[in-house]
Structures are given as C-alpha cells and as structure tokens.
DSSP file (Angstrom, degrees, kcal/mol; ACC not computed):
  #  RESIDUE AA STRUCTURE BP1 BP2  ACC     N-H-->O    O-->H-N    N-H-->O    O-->H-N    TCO  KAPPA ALPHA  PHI   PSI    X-CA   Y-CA   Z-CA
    1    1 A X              0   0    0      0, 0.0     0, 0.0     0, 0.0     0, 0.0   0.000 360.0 360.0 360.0 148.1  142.7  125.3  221.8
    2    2 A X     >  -     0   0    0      1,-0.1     4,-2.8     4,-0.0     5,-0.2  -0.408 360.0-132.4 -65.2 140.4  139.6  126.7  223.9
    3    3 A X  T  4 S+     0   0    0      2,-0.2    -1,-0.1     3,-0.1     5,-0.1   0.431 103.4  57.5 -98.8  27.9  141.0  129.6  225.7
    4    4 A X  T >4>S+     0   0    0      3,-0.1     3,-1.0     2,-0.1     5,-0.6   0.760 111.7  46.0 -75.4 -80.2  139.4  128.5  229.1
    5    5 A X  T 3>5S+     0   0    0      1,-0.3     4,-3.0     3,-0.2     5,-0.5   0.896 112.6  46.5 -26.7 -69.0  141.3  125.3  228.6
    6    6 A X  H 3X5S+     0   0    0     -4,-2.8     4,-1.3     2,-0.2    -1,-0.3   0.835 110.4  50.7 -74.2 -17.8  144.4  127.0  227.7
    7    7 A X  H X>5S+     0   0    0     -3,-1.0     3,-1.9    -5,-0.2     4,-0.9   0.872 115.3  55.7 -63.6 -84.7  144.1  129.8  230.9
    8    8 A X  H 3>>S+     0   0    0     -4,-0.3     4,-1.0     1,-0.3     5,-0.5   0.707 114.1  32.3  23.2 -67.8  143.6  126.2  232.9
    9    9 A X  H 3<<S+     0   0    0     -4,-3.0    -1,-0.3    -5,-0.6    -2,-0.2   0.891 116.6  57.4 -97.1 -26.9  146.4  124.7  231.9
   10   10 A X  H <<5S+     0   0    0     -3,-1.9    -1,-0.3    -4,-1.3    -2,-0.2   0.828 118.2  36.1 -56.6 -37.0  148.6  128.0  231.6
   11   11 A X  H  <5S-     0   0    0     -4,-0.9    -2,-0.2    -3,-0.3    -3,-0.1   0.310 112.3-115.3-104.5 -12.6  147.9  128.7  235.1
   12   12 A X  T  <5 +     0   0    0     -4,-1.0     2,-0.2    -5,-0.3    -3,-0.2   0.428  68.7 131.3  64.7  16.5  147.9  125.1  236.6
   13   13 A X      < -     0   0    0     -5,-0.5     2,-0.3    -6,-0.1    -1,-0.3  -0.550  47.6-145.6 -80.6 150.5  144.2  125.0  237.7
   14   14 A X        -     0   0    0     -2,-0.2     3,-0.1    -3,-0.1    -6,-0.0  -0.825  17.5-122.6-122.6 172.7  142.4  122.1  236.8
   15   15 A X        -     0   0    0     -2,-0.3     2,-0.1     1,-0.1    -1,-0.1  -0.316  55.5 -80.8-105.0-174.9  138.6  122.6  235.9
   16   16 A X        -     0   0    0      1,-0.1    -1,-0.1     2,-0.1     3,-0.1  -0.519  27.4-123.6 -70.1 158.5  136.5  120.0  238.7
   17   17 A X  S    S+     0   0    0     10,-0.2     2,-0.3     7,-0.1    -1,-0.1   0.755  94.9  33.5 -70.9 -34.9  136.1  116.5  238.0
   18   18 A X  S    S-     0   0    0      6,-0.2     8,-0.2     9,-0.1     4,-0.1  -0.959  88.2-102.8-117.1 154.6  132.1  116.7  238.2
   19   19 A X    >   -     0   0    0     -2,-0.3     3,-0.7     1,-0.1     6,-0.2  -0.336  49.0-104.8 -49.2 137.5  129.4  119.7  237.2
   20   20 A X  T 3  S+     0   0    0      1,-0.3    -1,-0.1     5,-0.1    -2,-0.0   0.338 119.9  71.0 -37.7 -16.1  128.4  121.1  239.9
   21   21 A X  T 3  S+     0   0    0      3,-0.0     2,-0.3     2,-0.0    -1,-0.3  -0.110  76.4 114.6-110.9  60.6  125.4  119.6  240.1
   22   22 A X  S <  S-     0   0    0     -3,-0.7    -4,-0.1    -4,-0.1    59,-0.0  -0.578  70.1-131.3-105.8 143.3  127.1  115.8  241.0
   23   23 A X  S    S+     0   0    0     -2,-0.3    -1,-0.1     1,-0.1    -3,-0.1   0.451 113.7  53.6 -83.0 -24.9  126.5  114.4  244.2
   24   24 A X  S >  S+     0   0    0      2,-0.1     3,-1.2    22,-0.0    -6,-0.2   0.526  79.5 132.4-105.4  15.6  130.3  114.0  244.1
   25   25 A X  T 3   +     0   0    0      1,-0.2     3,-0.1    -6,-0.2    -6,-0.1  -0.343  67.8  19.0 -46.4 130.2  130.9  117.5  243.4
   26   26 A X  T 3  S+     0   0    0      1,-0.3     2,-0.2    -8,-0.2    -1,-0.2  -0.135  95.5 115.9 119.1 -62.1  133.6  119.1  245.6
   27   27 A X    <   -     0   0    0     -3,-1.2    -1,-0.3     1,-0.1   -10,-0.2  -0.406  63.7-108.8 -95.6 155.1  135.1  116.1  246.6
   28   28 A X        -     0   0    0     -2,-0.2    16,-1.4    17,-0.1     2,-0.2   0.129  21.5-135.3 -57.8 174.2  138.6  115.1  245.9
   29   29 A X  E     -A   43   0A   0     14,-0.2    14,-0.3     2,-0.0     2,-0.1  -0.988  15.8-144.4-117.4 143.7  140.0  112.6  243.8
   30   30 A X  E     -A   42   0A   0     12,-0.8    12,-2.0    -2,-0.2     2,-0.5  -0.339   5.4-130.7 -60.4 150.8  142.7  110.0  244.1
   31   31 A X  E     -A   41   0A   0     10,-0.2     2,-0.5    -2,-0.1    10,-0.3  -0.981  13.4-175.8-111.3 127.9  145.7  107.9  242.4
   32   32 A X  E     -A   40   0A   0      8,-2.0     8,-1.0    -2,-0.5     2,-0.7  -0.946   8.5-162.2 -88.2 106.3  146.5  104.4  242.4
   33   33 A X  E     -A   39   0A   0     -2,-0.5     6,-0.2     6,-0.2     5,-0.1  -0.649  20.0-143.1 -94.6 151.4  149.4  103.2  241.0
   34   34 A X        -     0   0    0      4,-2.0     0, 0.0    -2,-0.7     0, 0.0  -0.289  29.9 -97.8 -80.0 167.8  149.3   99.3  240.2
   35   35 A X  S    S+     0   0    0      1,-0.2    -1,-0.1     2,-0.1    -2,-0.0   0.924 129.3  46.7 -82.6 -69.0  151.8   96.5  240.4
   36   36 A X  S    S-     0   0    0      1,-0.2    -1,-0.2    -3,-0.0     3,-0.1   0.666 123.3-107.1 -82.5   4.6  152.4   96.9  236.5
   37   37 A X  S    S+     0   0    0      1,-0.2    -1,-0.2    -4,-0.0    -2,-0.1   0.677  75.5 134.0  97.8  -1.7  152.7  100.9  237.1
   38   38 A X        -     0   0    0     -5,-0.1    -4,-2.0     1,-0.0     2,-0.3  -0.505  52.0-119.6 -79.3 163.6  149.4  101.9  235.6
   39   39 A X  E     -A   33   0A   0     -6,-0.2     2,-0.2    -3,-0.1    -6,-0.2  -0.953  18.6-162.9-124.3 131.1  147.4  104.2  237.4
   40   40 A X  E     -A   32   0A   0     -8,-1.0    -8,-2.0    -2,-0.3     2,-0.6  -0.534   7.0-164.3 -54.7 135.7  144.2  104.1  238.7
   41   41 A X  E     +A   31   0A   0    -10,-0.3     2,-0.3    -2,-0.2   -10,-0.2  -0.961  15.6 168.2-107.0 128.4  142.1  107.1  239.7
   42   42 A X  E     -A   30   0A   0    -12,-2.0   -12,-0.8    -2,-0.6     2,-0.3  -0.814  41.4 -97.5-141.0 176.1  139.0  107.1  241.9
   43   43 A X  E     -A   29   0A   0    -14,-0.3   -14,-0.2    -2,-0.3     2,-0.1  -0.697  43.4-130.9 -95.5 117.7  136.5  109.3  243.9
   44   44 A X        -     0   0    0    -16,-1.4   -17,-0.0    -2,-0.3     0, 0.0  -0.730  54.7 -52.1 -86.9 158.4  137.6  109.3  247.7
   45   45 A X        -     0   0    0     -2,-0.1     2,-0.7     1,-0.1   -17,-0.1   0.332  46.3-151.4 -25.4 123.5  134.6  108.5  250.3
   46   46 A X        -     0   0    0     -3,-0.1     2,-0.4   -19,-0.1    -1,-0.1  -0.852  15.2-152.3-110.3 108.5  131.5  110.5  250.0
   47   47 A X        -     0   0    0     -2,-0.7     2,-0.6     1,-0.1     0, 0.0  -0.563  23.9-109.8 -85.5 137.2  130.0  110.7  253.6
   48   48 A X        -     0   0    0     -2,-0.4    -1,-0.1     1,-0.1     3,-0.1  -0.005  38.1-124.1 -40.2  91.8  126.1  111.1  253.8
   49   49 A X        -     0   0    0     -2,-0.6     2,-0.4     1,-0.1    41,-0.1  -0.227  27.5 -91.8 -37.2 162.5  125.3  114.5  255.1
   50   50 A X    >>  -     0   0    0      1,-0.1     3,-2.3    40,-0.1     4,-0.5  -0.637  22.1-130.6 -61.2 124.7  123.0  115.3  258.2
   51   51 A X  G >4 S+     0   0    0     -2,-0.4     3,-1.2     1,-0.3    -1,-0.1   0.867 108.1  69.7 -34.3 -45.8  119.6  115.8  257.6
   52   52 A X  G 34 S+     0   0    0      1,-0.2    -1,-0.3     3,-0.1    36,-0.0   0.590  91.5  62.0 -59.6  -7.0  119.9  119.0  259.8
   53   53 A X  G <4 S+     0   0    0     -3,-2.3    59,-1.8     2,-0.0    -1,-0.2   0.621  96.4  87.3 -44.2 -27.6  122.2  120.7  256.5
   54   54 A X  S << S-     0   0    0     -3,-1.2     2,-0.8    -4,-0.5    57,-0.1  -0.577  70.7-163.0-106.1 124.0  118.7  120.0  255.0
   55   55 A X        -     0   0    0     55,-0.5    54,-1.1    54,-0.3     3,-0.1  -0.911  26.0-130.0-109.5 125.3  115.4  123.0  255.2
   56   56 A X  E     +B  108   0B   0     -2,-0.8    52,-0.3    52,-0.2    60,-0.3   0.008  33.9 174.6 -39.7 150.0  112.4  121.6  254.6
   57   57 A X  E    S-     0   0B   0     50,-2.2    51,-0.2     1,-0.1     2,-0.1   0.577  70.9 -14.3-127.3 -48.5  110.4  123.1  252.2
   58   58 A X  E     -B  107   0B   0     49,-1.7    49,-1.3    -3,-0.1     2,-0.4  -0.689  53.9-143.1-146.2 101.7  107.4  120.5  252.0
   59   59 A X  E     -B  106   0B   0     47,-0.2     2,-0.7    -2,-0.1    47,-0.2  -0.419  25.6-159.9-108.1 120.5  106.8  116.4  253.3
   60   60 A X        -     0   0    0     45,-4.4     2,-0.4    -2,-0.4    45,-0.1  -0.896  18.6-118.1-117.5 145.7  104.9  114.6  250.9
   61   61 A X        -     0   0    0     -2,-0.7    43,-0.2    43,-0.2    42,-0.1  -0.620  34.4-120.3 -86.9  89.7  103.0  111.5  251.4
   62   62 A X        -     0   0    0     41,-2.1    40,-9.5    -2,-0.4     2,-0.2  -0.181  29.8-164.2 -67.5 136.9  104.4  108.4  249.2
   63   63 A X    >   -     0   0    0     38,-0.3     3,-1.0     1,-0.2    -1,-0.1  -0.583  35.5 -75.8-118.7 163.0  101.9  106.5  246.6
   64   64 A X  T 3  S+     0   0    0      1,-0.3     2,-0.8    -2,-0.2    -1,-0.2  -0.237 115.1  14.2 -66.5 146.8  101.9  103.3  244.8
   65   65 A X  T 3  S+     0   0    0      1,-0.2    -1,-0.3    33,-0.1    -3,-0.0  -0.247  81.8 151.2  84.0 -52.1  104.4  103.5  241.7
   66   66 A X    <   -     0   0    0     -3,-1.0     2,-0.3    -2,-0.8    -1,-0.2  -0.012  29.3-158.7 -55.6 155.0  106.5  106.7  242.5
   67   67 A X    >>  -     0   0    0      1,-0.1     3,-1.7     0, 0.0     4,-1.6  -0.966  21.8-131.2-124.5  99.1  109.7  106.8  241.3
   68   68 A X  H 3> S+     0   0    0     -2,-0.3     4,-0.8     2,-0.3     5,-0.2   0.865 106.0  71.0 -24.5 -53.0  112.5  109.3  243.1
   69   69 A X  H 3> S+     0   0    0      1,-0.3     4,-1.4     3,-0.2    -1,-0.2   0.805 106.9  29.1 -45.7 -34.6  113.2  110.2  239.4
   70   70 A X  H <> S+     0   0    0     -3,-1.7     4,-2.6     2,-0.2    -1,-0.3   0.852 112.7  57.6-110.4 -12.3  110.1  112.0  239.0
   71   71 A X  H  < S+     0   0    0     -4,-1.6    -2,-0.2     2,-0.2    -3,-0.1   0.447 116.5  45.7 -64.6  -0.1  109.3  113.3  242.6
   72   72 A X  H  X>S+     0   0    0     -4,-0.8     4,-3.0    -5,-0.3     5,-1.9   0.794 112.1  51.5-103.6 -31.0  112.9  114.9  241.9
   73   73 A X  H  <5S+     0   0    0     -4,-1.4    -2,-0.2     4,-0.2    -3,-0.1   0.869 116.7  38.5 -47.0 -48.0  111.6  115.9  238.5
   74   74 A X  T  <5S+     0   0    0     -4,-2.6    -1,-0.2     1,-0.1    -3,-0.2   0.857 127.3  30.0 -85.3 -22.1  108.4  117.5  240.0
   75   75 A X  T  45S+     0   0    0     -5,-0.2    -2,-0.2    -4,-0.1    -3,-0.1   0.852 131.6  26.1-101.5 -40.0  109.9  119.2  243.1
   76   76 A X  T  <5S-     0   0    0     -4,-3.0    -3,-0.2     2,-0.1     3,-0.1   0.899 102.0-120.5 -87.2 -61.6  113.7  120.1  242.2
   77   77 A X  S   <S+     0   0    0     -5,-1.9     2,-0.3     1,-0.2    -4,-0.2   0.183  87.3  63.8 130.7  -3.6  113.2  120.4  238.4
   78   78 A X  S >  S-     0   0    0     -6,-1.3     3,-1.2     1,-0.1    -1,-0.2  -0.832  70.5-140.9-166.7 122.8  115.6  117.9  237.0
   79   79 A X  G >  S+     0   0    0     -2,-0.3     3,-1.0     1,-0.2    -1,-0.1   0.755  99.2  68.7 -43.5 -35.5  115.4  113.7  237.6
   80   80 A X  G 3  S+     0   0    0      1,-0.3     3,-0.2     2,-0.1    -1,-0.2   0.513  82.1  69.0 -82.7  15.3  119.1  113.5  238.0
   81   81 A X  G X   +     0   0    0     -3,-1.2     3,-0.6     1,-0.2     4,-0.4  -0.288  62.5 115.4-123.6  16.8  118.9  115.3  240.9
   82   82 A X  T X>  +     0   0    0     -3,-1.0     3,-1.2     1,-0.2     4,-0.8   0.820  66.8  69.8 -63.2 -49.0  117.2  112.2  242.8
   83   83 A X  H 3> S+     0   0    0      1,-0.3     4,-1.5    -3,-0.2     5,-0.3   0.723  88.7  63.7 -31.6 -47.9  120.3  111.9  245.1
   84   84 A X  H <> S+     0   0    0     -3,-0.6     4,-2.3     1,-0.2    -1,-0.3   0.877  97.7  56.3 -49.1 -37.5  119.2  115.3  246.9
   85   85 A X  H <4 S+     0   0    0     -3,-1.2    -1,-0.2    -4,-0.4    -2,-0.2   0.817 105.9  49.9 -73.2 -31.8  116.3  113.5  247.9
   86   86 A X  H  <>S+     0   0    0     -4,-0.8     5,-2.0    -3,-0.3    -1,-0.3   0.820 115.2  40.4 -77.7 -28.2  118.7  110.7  249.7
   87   87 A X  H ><5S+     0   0    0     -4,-1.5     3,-0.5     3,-0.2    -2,-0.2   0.706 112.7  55.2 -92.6 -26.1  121.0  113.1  251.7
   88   88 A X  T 3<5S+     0   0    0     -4,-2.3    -1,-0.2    -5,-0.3    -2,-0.1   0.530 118.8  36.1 -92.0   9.4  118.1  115.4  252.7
   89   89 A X  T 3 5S-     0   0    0     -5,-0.3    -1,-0.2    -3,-0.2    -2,-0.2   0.416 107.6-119.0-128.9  -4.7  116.4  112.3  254.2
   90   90 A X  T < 5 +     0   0    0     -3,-0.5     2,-0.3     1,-0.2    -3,-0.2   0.988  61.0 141.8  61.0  70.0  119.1  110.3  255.5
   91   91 A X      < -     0   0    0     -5,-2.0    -1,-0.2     1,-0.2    -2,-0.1  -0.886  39.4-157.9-159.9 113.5  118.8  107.3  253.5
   92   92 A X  S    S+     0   0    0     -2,-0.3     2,-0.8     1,-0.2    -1,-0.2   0.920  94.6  34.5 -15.3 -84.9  121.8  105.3  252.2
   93   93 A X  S >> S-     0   0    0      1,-0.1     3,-5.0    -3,-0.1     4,-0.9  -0.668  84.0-159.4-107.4 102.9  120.2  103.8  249.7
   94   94 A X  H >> S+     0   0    0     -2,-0.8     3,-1.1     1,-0.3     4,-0.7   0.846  80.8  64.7 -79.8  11.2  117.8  106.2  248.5
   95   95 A X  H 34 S+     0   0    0      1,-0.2    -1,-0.3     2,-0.2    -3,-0.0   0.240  84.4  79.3-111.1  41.6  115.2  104.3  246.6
   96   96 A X  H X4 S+     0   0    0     -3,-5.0     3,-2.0     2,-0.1     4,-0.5   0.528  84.6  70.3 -61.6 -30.4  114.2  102.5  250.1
   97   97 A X  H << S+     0   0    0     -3,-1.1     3,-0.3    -4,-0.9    -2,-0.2   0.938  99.1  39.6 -91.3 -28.5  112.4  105.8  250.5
   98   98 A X  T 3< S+     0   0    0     -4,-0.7    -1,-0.3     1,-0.2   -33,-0.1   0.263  94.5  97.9-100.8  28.4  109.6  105.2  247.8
   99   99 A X  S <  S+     0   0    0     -3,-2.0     2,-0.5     1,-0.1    -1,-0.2   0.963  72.9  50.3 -28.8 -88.2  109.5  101.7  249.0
  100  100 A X  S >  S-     0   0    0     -4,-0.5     3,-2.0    -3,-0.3   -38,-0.2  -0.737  85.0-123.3 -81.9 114.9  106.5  101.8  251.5
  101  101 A X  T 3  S+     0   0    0     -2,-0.5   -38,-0.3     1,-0.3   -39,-0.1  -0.288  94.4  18.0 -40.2 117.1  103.5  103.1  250.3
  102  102 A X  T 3  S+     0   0    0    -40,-9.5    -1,-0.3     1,-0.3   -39,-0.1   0.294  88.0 126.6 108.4 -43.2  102.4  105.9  252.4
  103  103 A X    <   -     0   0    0     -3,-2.0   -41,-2.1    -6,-0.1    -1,-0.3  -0.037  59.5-112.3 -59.4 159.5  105.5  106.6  254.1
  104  104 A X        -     0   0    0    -43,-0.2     2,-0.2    -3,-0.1   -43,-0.2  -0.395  22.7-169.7 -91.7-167.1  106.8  110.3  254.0
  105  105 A X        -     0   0    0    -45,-0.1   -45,-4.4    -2,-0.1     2,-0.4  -0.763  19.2-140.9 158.9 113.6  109.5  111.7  252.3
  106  106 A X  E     -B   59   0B   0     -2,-0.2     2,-0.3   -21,-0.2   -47,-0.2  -0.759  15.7-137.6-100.5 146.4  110.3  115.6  253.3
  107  107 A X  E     -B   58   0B   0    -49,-1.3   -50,-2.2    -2,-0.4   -49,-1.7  -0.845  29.2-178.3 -89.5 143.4  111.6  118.3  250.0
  108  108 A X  E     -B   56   0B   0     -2,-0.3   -52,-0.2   -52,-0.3     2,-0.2  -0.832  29.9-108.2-137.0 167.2  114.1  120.2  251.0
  109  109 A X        -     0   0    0    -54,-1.1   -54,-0.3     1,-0.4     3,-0.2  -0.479  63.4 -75.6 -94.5 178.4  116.3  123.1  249.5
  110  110 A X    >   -     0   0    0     -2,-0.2     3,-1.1     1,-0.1     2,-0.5  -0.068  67.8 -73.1 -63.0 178.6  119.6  122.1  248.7
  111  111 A X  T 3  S+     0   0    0      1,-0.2   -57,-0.2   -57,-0.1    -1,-0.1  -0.494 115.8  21.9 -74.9 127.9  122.2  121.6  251.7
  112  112 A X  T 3  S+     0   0    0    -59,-1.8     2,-1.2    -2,-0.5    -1,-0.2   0.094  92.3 115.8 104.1 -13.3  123.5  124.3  253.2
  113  113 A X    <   -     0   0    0     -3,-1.1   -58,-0.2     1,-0.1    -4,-0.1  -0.663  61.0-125.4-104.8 109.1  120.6  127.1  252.3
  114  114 A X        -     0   0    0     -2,-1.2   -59,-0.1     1,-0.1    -1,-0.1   0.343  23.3-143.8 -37.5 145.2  118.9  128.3  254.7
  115  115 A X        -     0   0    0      1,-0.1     2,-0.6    -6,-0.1     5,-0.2   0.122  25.0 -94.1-105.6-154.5  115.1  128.3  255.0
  116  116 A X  S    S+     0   0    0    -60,-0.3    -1,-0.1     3,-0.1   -60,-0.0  -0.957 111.2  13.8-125.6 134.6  112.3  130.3  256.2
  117  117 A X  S    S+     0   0    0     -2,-0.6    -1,-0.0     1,-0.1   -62,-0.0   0.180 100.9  97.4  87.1  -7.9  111.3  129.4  259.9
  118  118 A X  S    S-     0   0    0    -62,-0.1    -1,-0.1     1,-0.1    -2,-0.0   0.629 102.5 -97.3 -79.9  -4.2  114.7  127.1  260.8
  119  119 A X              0   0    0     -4,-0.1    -1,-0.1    -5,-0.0    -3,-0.1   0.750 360.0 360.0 116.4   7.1  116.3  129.7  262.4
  120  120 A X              0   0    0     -5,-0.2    -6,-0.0     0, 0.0    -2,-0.0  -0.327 360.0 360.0-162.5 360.0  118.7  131.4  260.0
C-alpha cells in the first residue's frame, strides 16, 4: 500500500475530494441515502465569490473568437483554470464574458491574495 494512503487511513484523515486547483476545492461533500439504501454522494452548494476577494492585475479588451480557455491559458498558465476568470468577474455563467466583442474582462490573482495598490 502507498504509505501516504496507509498514514491516511491509519490516522483517519481523508486526503480532499478535489486538487487543489478545483473550483470545488475546499468545499464539503455530502450523503444521500436512497429508498433502496444505496448512497449517493454530491458536492454541497458552491456560492460565487465577491469580486472584491479578487486584485486585479490587468483588464483586457475582448475580440472576436476568444475562448476563456485560452485567455486563462495566456494569463493564469493553465486552460483549466477558466473558472478563475468567472468568480473574479462575477459571472455565473462564465462564458457570457467572451460573449460581446469588445466588452472587458479584468485578470486577477487568485482570491484571497492580495495585490499591489488595493490596500493590503
């Protein structure tokens, strides 16, 4: 047995349910048990952060074609990391934001780390 696994289980920690870099990192998970007794497991409610969590770093000006996957590619460093781009922007659904041609769309460091000029 891996002996991370076996400290884990020796110890009664259980590793997280996503990598740390998950938009549902962090947050808890749930049981359902069912009518025939099986059990479900789910993600409980992930609420949108506030934009203010968010320091800006840069606002760039959206063009025909972009894709969140690469304007997370070029700015964070990794496409799967498109999600940041919806919680630092307040937006539900985050590929409304490359929608409109033109619109802006601000980069930001992740949430919670403080920036240069925000006051911190």
């Amino acid at each position: 047995m891996n002996p991370v696994q076996n400290f884990l289980q020796n110890n009664a920690l259980t590793p997280p349910a996503f990598a740390s870099t998950s938009r549902y990192y962090g947050i808890e998970t749930a049981q359902l048990t069912q009518p025939d007794g099986s059990t479900v497991v789910f993600v409980r409610r992930r609420f949108l952060p506030s934009p203010e969590n968010f320091a800006p770093l840069q606002v760039i000006t959206i063009a025909a074609a972009d894709r969140l996957d690469n304007i997370a590619a070029r700015y964070i460093g990794d496409p799967q990391q498109f999600w940041r781009l919806g919680d630092a922007n307040g937006a539900m659904q985050p590929e409304a934001l490359v929608v409109n041609v033109g619109s802006t769309l601000t980069i930001t460091l992740p949430e919670g780390v403080p920036g240069v000029g925000n006051g911190e």
